[in-house]
N, C-alpha and C positions, 0 to 999 in steps of 0.2 A: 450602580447605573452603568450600563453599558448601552450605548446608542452611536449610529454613526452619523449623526448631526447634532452639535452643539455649538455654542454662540462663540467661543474662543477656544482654537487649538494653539496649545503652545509648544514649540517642538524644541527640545532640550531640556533635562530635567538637573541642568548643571547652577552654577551660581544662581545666573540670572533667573532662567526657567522656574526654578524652584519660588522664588520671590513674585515674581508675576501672576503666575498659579493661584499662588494662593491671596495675593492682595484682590486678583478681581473674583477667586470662589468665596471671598466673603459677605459677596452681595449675593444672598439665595436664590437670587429671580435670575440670573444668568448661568451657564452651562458652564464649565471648563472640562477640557480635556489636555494633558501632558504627558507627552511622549517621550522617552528615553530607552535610549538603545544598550544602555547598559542595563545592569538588575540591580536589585535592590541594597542598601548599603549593610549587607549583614554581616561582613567580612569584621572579625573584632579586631585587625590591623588598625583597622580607619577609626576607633576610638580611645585605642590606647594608645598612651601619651610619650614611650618610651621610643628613643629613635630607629632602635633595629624594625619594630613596627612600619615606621612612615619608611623606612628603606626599603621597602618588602614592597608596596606599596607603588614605587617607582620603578617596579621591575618590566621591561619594553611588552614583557607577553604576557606580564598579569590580566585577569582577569577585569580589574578596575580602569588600566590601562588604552587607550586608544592605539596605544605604541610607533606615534608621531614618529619622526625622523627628516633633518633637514637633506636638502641637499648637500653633496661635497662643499665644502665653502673656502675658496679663493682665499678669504681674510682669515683664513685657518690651519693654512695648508693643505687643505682638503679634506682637513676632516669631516665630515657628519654628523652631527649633532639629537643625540634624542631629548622631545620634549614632551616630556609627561604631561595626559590630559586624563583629567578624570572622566572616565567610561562606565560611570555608577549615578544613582540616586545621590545628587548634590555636587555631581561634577567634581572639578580640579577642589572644591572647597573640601572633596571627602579627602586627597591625597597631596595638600600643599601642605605647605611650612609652617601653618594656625598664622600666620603674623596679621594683625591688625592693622592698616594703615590706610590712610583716607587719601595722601596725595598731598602736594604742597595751593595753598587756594591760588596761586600762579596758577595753576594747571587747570583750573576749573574759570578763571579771567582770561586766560589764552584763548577758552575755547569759546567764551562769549565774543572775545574780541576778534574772533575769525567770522564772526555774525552767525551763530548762534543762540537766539534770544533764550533768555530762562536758563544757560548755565553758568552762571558766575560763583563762586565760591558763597555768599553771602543766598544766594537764588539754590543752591543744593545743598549748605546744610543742615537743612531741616530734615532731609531726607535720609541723611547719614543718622543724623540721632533717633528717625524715625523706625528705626532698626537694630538701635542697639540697645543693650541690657548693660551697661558699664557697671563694676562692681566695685569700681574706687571710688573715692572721693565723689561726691555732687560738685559738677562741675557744667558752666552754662555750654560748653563745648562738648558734654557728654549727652546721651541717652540714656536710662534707667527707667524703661519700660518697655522696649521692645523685644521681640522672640529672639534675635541673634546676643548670648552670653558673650562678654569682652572681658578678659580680666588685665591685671597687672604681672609682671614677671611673679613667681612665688617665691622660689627659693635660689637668685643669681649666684655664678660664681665669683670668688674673688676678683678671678681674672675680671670678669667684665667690670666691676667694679671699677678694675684699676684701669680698664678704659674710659670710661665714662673720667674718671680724675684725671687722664691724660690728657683729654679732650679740651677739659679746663684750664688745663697750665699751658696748653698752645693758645690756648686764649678764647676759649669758649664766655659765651656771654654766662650761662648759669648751666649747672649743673642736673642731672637726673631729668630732661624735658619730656615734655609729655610732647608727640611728637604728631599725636589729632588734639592738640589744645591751641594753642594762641599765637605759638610760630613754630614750623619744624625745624629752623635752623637755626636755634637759639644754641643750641649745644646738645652733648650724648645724652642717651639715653637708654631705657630698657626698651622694649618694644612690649607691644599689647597683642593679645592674642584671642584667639577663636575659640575658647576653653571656657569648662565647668568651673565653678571655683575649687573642685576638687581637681583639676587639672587635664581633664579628657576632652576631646576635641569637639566641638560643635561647628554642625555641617550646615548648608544651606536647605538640605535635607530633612534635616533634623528640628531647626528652626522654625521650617517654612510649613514644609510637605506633611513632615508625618505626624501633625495635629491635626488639618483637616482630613486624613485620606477616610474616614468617615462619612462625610460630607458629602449627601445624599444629591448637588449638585456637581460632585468633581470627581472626574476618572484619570486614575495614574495607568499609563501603558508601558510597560518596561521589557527589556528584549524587542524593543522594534527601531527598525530601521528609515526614516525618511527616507521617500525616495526622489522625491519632487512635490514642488507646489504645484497644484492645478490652476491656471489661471484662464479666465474665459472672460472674453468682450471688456480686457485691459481692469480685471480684477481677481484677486483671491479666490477661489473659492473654494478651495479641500487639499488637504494634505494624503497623497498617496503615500503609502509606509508598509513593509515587507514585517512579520508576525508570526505567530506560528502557525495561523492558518490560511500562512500564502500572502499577499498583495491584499491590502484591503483599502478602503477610503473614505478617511474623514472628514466628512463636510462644517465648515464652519460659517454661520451664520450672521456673524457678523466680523472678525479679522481670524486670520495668520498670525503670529508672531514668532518668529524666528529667534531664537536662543542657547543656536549652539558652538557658541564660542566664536572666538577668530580664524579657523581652521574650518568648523564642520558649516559654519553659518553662508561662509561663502561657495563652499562645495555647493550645498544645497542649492543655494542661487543659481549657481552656473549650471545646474544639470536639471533646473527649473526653467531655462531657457534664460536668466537674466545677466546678462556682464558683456564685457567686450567682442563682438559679434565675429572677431575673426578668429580667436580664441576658442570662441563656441562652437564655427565650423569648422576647427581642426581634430572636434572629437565627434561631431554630426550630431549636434545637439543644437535643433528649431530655436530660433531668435522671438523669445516673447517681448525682450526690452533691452533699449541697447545702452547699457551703463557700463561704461569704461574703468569705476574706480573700484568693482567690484572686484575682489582678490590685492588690488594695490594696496599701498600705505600699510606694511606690514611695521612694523616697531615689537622691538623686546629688549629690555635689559639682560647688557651679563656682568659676569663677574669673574674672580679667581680669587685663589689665594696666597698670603705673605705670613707662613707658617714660622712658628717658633715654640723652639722646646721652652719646658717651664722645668724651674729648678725645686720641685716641690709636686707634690699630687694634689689637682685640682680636682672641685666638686663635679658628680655627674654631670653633661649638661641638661639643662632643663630641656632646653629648644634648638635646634639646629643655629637659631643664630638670638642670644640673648639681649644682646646690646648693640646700638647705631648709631652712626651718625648721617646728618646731611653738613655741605659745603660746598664751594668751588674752588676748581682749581685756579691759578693764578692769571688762565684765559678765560673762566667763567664768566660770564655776564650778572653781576650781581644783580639786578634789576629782574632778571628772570631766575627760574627756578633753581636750588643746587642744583649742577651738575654731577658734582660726585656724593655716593651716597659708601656707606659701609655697613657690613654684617659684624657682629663676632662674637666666636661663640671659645670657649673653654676645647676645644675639640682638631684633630690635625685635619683639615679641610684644605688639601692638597694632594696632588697625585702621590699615586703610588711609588713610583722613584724618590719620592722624598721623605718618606715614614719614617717615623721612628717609633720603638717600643719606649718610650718615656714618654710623661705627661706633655699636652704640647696644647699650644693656644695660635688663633687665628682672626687676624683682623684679615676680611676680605673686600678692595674695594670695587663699588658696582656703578656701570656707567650708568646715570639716571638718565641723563636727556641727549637718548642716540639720536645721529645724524643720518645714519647707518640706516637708509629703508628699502624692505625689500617686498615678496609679494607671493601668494597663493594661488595654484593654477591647476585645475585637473590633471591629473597623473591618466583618468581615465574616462570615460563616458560609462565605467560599473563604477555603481554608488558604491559597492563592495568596495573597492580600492581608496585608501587613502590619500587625502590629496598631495599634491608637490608643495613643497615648501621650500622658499628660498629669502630667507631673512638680508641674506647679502650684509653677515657678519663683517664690522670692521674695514669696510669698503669704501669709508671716509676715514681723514688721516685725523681728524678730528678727535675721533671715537678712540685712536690708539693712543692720541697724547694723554687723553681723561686717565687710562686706565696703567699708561708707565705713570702719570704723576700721584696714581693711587699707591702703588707700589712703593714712591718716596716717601708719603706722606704719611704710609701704615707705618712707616721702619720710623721716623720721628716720633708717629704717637707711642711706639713701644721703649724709646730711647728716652723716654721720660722718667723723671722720678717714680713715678708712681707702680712704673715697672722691676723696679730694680727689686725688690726682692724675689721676683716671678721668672726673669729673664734668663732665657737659654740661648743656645745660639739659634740663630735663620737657621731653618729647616729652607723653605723656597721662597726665591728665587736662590737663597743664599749670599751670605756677608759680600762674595769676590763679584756679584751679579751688579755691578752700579754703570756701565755706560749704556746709552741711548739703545744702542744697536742691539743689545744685550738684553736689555728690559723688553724691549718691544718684541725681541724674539722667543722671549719666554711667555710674554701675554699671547702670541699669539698660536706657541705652541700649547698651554691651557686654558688660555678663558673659554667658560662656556654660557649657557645661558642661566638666568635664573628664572625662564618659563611665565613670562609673562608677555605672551604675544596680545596686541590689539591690533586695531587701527583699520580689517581689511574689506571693512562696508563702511566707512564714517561716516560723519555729521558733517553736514555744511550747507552754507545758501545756496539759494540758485544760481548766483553767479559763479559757483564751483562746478568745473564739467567732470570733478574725480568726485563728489560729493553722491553717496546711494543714498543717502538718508535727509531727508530734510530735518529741523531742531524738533518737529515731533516724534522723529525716528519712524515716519510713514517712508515709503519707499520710492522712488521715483519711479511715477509712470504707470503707476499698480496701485488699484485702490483695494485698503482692505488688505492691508501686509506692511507689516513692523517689523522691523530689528531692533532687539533690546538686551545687547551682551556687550562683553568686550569689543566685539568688533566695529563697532559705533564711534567709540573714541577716537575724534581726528589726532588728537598726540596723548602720546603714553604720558600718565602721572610719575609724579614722584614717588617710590614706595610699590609696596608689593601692590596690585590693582584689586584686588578681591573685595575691597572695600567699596571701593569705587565703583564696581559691576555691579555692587549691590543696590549702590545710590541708582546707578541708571537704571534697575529694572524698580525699581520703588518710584521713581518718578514716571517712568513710562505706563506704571499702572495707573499713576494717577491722570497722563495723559488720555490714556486708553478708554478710561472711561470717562474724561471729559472735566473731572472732577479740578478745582482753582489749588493751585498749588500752596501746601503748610505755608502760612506766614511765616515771613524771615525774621526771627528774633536773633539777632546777631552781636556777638558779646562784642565791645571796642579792643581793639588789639591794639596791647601796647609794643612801647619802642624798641626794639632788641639792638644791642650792637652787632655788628657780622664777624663771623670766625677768623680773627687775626691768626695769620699761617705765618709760617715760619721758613 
């Protein structure tokens, strides 16, 4: 089917897109079209499990790549930061980390409680199981029938093991937790991931897309460019998009839906005539709607790392990062989400000045709930050019105390028992690295991001004047135009988001088409004690 009028165009064929697609092409009586500007996911990097693969992957002028890039950043020294966006059939989910993780249900009560009706932790997750294929244990906190495969780590290394026992002898409540089951700050864990049970990665793509692309109501468009929404008498109505035969326009007969991430979603907007109108006339781009929060409330996690030789030869790694933890630091709010969270993997996951040819292992800590917001603004009025990105790294003093007291707090968990047969010296920051002035100058000379930007269309009521989106993710001021990605999210989750972009375009379909949201069957969570730090 090729027509340039059908009932839903969705533009982005990335996490979201992909999921939306194909929840409303399952009602035959409606049209779908989905547009991506990348091609198709045939590159076999994106399915093989080994990490030179996913390196390859994240290269700025791959192929799959968008090949993002921040501005110089202040809280950096000035570095510039690239952030990988997936530019393929399934988005950032064909070229991230597989990690599985839903968010802490703080993050999904925040965002009710900012008046958002329908998103509370107990109100989406139905939505998260309604997507997954879990292949552990039957668990009421699991799915095991949906198209997206999750498994459990396969085959960890000691190392992480001996994190995960560290974790506990600083005083973790239990051991081995499952980190989307019943609390994610009960103590370490493996992480879950986006993979076959034979261990290859599954895409949003793969999940989603490439079971209907049959489906004599649903057209995939790949290699096209949006170029604008067309809006007429304060609605929707076509998505102009560049092709290979020129400029074309698809008319959509009943919504828009926009789904391309936290970067290209608001690009679109603003060169669609919608965001802050002084902004707009600095690149001579006509005032369809004047929304101020468009491009704001930029949020991402970063991280670094606190490297150490290991006195022995550890196993491959499985995963770029096998084992985590959540907690707070000793200024955390326990009441609300961890604040610090941790990767760690068997692998030296530190600069190059600090390598060594011996086995080396890496707990790296990752600021979860930055203060740090920054924001997204045309570089240009050519849709060709990528937009400006200014995350405004570390530009609260907040954000740098999280990540020195992550640094203290890795070198504890590795000064535990459970390290002592593994333990080599600090590779970075290094043993002689311990005052204030010190720490903070080495986070700031390497932390970078770990590429999960949201937040730069969100959700909010009307009495929000940064708010694009109302809690149906209709748009302000435009009838007949959604936003259903990352960039929705008024605050970043706990945890890699890939999960969570999923839940939002799963519910947004069901918003879309009107449909009463899955009944909350919601397991009682019991009591955990909190992470006694040391």
């Amino acid at each position: 089917m090729t027509d340039n009028a059908v009932d839903y165009v969705v533009v982005g064929a990335g996490t979201a897109g992909c999921v939306v697609a194909s929840r409303l092409a399952a009602d035959p009586h409606v049209r779908v079209a989905l547009l991506e500007r990348g091609g198709m996911d045939t590159n076999p990097a994106i399915w093989a499990p080994d990490l030179p693969s996913m390196f390859s992957l994240w290269n700025p002028q791959g192929a799959e790549n968008w090949g993002y890039q921040t501005t110089p950043q202040a809280g950096l020294g000035g570095r510039a930061i690239d952030i990988a966006r997936g530019r393929v059939l399934g988005g950032s989910s064909a070229v991230n980390a597989m990690i599985y993780i839903r968010g802490n249900r703080r993050d999904f009560d925040s965002w009710a409680a900012l008046g958002n009706t329908g998103w509370s932790y107990d109100e989406v997750l139905p939505y998260f199981k309604k997507s997954e294929k879990y292949h552990g244990p039957l668990s009421p906190w699991h799915g095991d029938n949906g198209p997206l495969s999750v498994i459990d780590m396969l085959t960890p290394s000691i190392a992480s093991h001996a994190f995960i026992e560290a974790a506990a002898t600083l005083g973790a409540s239990i051991k081995y937790n499952d980190f989307n089951g019943a609390s994610q700050e009960a103590g370490a864990g493996f992480y879950q991931s986006t993979r076959t049970p034979e261990g290859l990665r599954v895409t949003a793509g793969s999940a989603f897309v490439r079971p209907i692309l049959n489906y004599p109501n649903f057209q995939l468009h790949t290699g096209t460019r949006a170029l604008r929404v067309v809006i007429q008498n304060g609605r929707a109505r076509a998505v102009e998009y560049a092709g290979e035969g020129g400029v074309e326009t698809l008319w959509a007969e009943r919504e828009v839906i926009l789904c391309g991430g936290a970067f290209e979603t608001p690009k679109l907007m603003l060169l669609s005539g919608l965001g802050p109108p002084a902004h707009l006339a600095e690149h001579g781009v006509a005032v369809s709607g004047d929304l101020p929060g468009v491009g704001a409330n930029l949020q991402d996690h970063m991280l670094l790392g606190v490297g150490f030789e290991a006195t022995r030869t550890l196993d491959f790694a499985e995963m770029l990062a096998e084992a985590g933890l959540f907690t707070w630091t000793d200024a955390g709010d326990q009441n609300a989400s961890p604040n610090l969270q941790y990767f760690f993997g068997p692998i030296p996951f530190v600069p190059d000045e600090y390598r060594t040819d011996a086995p080396a292992f890496t707990p790296a800590p990752i600021l979860a709930q930055p203060k740090s917001v920054g924001n997204v603004r045309l570089a240009s009025a050519d849709p060709t050019a990528n937009a400006a990105v200014d995350p405004c790294y570390l530009s609260r003093d907040e954000d740098l105390a999280v990540l020195e007291y992550g640094i203290r707090y890795a070198r504890e968990l590795v000064h535990t028992k459970p390290f002592d047969a593994l333990r080599g010296r600090e590779l970075a920051p290094g043993a002689d690295v311990t005052g204030k002035a010190d720490l903070r100058d080495y986070v700031r000379r390497v932390a970078s991001t770990v590429w999960h930007p949201v937040g730069t269309c969100k959700m909010g009521p009307e009495s929000d004047p940064s708010a694009v989106v109302d809690d149906s993710l209709r748009v302000r001021g435009v009838e007949g135009l959604r936003i259903a990605d990352a960039s929705v999210m008024p605050k970043l989750v706990n945890g890699n988001p890939n999960a969570a972009i999923m839940m939002v375009a799963e519910k947004a379909a069901d918003l879309i088409r009107g449909d009463q949201p899955a009944e909350a069957v919601v397991p009682p969570v019991p009591e955990f004690a909190t992470m006694e730090q040391s």
